[in-house]
MDTraj code that builds the backbone (N, CA, C; nanometers):
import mdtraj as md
import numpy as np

residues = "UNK UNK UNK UNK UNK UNK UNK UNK UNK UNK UNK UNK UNK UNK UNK UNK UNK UNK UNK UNK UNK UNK UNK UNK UNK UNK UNK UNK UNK UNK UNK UNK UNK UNK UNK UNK UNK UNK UNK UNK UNK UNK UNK UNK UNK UNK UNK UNK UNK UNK UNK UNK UNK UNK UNK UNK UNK UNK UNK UNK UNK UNK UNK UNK UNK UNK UNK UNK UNK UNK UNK UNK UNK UNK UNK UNK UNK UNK UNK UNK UNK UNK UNK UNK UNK UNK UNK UNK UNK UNK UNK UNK UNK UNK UNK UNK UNK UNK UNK UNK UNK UNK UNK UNK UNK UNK UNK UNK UNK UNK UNK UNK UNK UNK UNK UNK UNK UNK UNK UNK UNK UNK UNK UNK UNK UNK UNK UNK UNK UNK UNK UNK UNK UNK UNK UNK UNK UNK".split()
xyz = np.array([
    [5.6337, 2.7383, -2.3920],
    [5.6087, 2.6060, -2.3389],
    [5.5984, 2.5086, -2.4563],
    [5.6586, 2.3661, -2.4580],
    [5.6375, 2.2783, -2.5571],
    [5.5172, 2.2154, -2.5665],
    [5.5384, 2.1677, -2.6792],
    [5.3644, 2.0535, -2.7006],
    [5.4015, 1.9833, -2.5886],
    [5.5145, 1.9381, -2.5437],
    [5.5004, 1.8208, -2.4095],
    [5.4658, 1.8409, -2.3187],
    [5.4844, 1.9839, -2.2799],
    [5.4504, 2.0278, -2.1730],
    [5.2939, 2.0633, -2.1788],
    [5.2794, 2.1331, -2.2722],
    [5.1342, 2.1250, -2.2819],
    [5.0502, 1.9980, -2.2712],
    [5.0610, 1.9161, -2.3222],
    [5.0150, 1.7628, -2.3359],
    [5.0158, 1.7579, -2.1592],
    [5.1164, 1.7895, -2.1366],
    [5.1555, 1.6591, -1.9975],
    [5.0468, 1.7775, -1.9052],
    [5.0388, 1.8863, -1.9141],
    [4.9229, 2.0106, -1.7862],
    [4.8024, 1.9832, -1.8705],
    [4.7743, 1.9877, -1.9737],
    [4.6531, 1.8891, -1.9934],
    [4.6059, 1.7720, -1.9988],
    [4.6745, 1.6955, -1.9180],
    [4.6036, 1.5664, -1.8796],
    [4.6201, 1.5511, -1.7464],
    [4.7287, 1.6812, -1.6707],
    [4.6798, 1.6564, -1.5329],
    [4.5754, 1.7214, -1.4721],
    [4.5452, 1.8382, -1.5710],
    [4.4094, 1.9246, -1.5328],
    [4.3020, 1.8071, -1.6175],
    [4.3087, 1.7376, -1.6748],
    [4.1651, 1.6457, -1.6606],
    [4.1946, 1.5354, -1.5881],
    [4.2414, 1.5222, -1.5311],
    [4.2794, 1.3802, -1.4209],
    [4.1703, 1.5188, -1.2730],
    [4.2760, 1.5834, -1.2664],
    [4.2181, 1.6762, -1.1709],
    [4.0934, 1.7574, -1.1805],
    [3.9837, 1.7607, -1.2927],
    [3.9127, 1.7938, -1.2968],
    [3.7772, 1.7189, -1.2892],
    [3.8288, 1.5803, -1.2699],
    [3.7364, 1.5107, -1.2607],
    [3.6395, 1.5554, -1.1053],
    [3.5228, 1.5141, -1.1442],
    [3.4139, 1.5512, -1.0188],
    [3.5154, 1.4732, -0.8706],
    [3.5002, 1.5447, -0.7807],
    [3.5654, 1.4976, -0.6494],
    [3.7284, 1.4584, -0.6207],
    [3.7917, 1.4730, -0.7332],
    [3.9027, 1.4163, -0.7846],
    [4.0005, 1.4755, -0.6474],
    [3.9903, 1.6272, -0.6964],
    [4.0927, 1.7434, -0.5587],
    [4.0139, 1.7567, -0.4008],
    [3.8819, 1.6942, -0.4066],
    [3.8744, 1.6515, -0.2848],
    [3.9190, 1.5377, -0.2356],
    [3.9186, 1.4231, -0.2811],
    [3.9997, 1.3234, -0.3044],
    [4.1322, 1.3778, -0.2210],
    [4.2305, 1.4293, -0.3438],
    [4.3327, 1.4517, -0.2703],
    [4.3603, 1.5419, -0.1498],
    [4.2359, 1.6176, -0.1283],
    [4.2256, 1.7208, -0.0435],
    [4.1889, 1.6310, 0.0761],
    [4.1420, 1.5775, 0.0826],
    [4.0609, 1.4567, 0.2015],
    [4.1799, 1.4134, 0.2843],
    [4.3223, 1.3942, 0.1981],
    [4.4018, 1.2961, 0.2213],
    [4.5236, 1.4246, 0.2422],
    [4.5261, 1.4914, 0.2195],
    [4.6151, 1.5844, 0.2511],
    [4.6880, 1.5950, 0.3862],
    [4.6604, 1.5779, 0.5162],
    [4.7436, 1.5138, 0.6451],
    [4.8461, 1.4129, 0.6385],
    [4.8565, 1.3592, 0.5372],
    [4.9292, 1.2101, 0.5595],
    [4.9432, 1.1296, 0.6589],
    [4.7565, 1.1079, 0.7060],
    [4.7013, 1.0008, 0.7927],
    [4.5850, 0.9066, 0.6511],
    [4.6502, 0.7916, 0.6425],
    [4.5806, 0.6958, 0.5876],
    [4.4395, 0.6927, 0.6321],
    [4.3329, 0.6380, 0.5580],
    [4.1888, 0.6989, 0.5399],
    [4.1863, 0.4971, 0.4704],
    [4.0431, 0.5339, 0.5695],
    [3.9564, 0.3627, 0.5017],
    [3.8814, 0.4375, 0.4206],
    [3.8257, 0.3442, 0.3220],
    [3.7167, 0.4232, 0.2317],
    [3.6011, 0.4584, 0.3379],
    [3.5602, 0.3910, 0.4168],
    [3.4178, 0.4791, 0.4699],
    [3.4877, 0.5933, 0.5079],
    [3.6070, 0.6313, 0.5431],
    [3.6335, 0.7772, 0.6360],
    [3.6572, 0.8466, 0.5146],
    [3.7460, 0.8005, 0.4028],
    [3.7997, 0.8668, 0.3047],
    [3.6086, 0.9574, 0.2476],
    [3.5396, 0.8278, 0.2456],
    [3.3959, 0.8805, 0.1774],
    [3.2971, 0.9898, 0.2586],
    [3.3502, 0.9722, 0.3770],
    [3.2542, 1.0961, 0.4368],
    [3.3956, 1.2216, 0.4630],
    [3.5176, 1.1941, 0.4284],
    [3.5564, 1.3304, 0.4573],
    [3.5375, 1.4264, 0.3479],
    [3.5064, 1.3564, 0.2256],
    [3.5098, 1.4074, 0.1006],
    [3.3765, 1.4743, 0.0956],
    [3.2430, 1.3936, 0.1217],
    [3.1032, 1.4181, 0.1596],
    [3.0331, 1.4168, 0.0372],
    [2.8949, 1.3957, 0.0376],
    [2.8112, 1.3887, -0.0835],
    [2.8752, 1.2910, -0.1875],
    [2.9307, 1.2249, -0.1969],
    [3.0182, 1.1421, -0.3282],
    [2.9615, 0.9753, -0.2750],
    [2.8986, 0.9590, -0.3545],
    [2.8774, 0.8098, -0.4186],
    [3.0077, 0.7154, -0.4280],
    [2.9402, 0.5523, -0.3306],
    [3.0466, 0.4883, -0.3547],
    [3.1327, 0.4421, -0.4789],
    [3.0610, 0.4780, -0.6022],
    [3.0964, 0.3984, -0.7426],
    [3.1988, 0.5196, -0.7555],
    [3.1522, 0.6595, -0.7413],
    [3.2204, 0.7327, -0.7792],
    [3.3330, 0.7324, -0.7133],
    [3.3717, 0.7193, -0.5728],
    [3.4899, 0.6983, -0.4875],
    [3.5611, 0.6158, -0.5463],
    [3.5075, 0.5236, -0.6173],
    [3.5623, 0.3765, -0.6295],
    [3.6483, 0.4406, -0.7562],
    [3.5858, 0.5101, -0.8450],
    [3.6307, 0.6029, -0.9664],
    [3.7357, 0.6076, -0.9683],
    [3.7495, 0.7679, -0.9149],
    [3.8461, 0.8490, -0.8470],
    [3.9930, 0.7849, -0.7748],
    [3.9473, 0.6983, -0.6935],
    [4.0971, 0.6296, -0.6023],
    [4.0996, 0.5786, -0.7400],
    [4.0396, 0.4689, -0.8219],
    [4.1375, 0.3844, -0.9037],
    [4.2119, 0.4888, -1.0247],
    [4.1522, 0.6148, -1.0982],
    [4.2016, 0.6827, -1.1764],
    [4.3831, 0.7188, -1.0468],
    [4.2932, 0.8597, -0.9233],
    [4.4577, 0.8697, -0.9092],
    [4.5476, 0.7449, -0.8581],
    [4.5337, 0.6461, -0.8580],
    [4.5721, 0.5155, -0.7655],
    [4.6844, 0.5100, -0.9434],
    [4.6072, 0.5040, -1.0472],
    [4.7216, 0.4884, -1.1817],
    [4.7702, 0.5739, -1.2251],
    [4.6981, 0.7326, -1.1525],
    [4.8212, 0.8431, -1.1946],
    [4.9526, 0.8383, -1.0837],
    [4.9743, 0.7765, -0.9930],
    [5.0553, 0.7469, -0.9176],
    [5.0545, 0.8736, -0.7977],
    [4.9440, 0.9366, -0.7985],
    [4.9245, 1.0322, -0.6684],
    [4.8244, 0.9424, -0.5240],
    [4.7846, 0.8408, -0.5721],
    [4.6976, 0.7697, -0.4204],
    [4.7784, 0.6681, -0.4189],
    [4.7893, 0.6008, -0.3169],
    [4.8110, 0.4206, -0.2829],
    [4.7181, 0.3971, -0.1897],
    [4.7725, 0.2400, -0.1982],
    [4.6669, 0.1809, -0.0897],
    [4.7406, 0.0940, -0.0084],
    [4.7309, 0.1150, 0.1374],
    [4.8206, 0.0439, 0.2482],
    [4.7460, -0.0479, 0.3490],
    [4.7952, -0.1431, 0.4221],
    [4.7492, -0.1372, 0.5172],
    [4.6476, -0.0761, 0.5960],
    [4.6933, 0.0092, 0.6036],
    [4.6133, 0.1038, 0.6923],
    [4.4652, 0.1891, 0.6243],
    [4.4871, 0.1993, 0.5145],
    [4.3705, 0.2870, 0.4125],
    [4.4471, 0.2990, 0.2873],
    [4.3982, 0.4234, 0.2478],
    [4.4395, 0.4872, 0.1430],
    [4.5394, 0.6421, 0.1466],
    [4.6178, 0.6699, 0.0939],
    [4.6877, 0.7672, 0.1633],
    [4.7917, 0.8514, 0.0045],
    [4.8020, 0.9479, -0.0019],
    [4.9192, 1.0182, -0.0961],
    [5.0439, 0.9496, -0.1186],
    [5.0960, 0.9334, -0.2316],
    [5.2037, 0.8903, -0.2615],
    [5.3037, 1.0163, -0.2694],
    [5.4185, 1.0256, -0.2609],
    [5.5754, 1.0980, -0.2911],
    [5.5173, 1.2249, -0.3946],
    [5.4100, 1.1710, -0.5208],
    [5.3938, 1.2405, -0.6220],
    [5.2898, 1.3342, -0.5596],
    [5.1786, 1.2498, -0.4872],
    [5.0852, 1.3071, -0.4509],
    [5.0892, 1.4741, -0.3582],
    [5.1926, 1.4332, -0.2522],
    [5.2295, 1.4798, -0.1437],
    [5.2905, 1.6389, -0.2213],
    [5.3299, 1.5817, -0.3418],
    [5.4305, 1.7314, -0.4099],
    [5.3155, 1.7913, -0.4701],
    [5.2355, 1.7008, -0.5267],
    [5.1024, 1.8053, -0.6050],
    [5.0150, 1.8670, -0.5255],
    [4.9874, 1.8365, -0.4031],
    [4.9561, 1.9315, -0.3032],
    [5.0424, 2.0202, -0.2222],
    [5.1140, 1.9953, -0.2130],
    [5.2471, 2.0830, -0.1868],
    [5.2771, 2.2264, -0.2453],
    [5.2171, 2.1839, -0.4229],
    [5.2306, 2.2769, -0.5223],
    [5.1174, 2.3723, -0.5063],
    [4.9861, 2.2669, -0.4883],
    [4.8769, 2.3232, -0.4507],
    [4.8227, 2.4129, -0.3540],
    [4.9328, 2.4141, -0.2868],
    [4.8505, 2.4893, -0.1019],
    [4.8950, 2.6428, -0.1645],
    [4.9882, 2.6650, -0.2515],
    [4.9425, 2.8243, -0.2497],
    [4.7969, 2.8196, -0.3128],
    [4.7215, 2.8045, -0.3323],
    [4.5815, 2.8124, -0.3794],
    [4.4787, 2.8344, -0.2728],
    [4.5477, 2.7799, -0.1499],
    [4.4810, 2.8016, -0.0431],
    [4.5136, 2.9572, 0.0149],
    [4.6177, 3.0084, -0.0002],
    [4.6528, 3.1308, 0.0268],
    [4.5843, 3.2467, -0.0566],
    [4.5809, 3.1846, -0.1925],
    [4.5092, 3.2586, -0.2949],
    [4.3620, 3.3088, -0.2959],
    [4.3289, 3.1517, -0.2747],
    [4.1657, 3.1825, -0.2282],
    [4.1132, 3.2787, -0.1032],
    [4.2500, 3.1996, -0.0430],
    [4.1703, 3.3221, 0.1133],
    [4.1410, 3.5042, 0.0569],
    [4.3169, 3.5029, -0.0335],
    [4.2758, 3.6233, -0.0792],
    [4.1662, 3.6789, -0.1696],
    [4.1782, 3.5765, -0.2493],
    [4.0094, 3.6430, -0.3486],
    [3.9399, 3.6444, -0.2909],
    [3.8620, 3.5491, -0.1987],
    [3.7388, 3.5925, -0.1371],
    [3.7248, 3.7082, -0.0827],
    [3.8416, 3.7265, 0.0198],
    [3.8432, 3.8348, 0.0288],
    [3.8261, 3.9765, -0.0042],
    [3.8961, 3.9800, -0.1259],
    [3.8787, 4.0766, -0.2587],
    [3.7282, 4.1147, -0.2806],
    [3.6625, 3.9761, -0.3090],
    [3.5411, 3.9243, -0.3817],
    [3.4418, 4.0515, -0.2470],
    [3.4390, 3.9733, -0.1195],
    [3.4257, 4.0658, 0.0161],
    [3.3956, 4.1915, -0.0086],
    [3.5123, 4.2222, -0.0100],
    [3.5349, 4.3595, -0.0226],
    [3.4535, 4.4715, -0.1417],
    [3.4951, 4.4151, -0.2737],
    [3.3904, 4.4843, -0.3554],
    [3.2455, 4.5097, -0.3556],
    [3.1706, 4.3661, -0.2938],
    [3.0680, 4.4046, -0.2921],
    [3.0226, 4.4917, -0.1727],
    [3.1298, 4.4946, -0.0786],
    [3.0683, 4.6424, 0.0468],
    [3.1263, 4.7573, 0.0073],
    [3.2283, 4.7606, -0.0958],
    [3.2462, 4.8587, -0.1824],
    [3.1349, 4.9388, -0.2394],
    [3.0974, 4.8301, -0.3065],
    [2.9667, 4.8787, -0.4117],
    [2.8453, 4.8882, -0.3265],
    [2.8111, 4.8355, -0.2168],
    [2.7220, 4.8479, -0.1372],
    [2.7386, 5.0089, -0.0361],
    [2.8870, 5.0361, -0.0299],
    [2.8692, 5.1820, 0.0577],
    [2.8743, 5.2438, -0.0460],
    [2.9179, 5.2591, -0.1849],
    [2.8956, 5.3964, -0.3023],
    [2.7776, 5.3463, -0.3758],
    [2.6538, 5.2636, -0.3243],
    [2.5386, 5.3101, -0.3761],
    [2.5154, 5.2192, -0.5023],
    [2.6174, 5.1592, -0.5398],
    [2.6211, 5.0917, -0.6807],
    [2.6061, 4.9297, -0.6362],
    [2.5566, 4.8721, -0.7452],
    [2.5318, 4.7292, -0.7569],
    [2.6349, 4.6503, -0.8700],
    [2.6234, 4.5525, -0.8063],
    [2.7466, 4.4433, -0.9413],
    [2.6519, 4.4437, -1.0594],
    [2.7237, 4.4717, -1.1583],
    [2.6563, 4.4308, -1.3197],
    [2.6053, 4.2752, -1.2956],
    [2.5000, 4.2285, -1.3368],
    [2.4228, 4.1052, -1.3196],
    [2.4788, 4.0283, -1.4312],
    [2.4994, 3.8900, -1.4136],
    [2.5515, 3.8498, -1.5682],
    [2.4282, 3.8475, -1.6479],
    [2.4251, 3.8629, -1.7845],
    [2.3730, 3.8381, -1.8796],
    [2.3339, 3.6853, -1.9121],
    [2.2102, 3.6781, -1.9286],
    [2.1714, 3.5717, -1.9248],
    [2.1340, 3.5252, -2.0859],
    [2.1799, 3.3638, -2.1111],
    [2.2006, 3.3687, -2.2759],
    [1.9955, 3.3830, -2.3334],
    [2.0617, 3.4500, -2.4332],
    [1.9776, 3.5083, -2.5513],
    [1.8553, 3.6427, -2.4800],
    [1.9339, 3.6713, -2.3598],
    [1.9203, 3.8112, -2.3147],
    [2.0037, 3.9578, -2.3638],
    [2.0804, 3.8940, -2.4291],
    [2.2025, 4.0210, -2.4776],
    [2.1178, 4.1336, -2.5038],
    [2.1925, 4.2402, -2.4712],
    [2.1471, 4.3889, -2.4930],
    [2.0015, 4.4100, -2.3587],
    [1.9469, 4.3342, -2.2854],
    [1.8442, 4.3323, -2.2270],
    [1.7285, 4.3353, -2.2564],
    [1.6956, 4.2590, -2.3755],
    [1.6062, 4.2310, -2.4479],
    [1.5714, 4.0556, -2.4388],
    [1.4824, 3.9879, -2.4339],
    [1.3939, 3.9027, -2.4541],
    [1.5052, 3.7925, -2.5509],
    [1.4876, 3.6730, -2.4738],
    [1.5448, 3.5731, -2.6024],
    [1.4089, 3.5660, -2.7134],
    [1.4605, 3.5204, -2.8207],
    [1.3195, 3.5242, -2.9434],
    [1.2454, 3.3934, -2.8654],
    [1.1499, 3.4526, -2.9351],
    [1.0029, 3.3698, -2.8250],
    [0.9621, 3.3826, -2.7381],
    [1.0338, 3.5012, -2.6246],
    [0.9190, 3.4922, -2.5098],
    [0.8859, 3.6775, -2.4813],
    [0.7914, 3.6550, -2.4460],
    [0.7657, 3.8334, -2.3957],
    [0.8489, 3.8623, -2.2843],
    [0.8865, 4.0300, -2.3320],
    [0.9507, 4.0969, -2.2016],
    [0.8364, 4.0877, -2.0803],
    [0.9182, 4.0775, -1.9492],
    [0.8095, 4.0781, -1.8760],
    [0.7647, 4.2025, -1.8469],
    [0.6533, 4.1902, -1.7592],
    [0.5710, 4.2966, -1.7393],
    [0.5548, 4.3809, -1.6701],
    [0.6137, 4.5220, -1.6339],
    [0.6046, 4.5953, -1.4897],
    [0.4938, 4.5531, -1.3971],
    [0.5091, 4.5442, -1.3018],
    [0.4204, 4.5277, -1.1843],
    [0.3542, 4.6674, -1.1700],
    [0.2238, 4.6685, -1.1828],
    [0.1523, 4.7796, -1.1303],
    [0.2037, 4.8342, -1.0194],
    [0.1998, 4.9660, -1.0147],
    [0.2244, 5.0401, -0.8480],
    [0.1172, 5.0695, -0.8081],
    [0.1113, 5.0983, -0.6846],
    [0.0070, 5.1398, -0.5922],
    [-0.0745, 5.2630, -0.5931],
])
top = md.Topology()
chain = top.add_chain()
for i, resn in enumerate(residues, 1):
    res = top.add_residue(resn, chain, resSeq=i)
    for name in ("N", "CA", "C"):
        top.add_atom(name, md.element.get_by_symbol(name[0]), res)
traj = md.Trajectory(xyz[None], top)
């Protein structure tokens, strides 16, 4: 892959990584135009400043417009979700996967490795605090 290409998937993964950004486009994904109050509760939890964000960033990456009617996907938009919906196929499958292992590990008796928590490595104490303390038994 070239530096251009690289350049050009890293700045659409931070356009797209912005907080609410792929709900944004996910909101709008029907290609039924959306007022901001509908656009703002289909998205949910998101602040008007931040809405306001978001449409104007993708509004200049040329994936939102604004019509008449609301706000809605542009030509570009419509293809980057387009590109996107295998992800929806994907996910169904990992979760799935995800599913599955843990009744895996739940019928052979075994548990998921816990992540490691920082300056727990090896299962020892970050410096400064005491290991904790067994609980007395009965």
């Amino acid at each position: 892959m070239s530096s251009k290409e690289n350049a050009a998937i890293s700045q659409l993964l931070a356009l797209l990584e912005a907080r609410y950004a792929l709900r944004v486009l996910w909101a709008l994904r029907d290609g039924h135009a959306q007022t901001f109050r509908l656009l703002q509760d289909s998205v949910g939890h998101i602040t008007p400043n931040t809405l306001n964000t978001r449409i104007k960033e993708l509004r200049e990456a040329g994936l939102v417009n604004h019509g008449s009617e609301g706000y809605g996907l542009t030509p570009s938009g419509l293809d980057l979700l387009k590109r996107l919906s295998d992800l929806q196929a994907f996910a169904g499958k990992w979760q799935n996967g995800q599913t599955g292992q843990h009744g895996q590990h739940a019928q052979n008796g075994q548990q998921h490795p816990q992540p490691v928590q920082a300056g727990a490595a090896g299962g020892h104490p970050a410096p400064g605090r005491k290991p904790p303390t067994p609980a007395a038994t009965p």
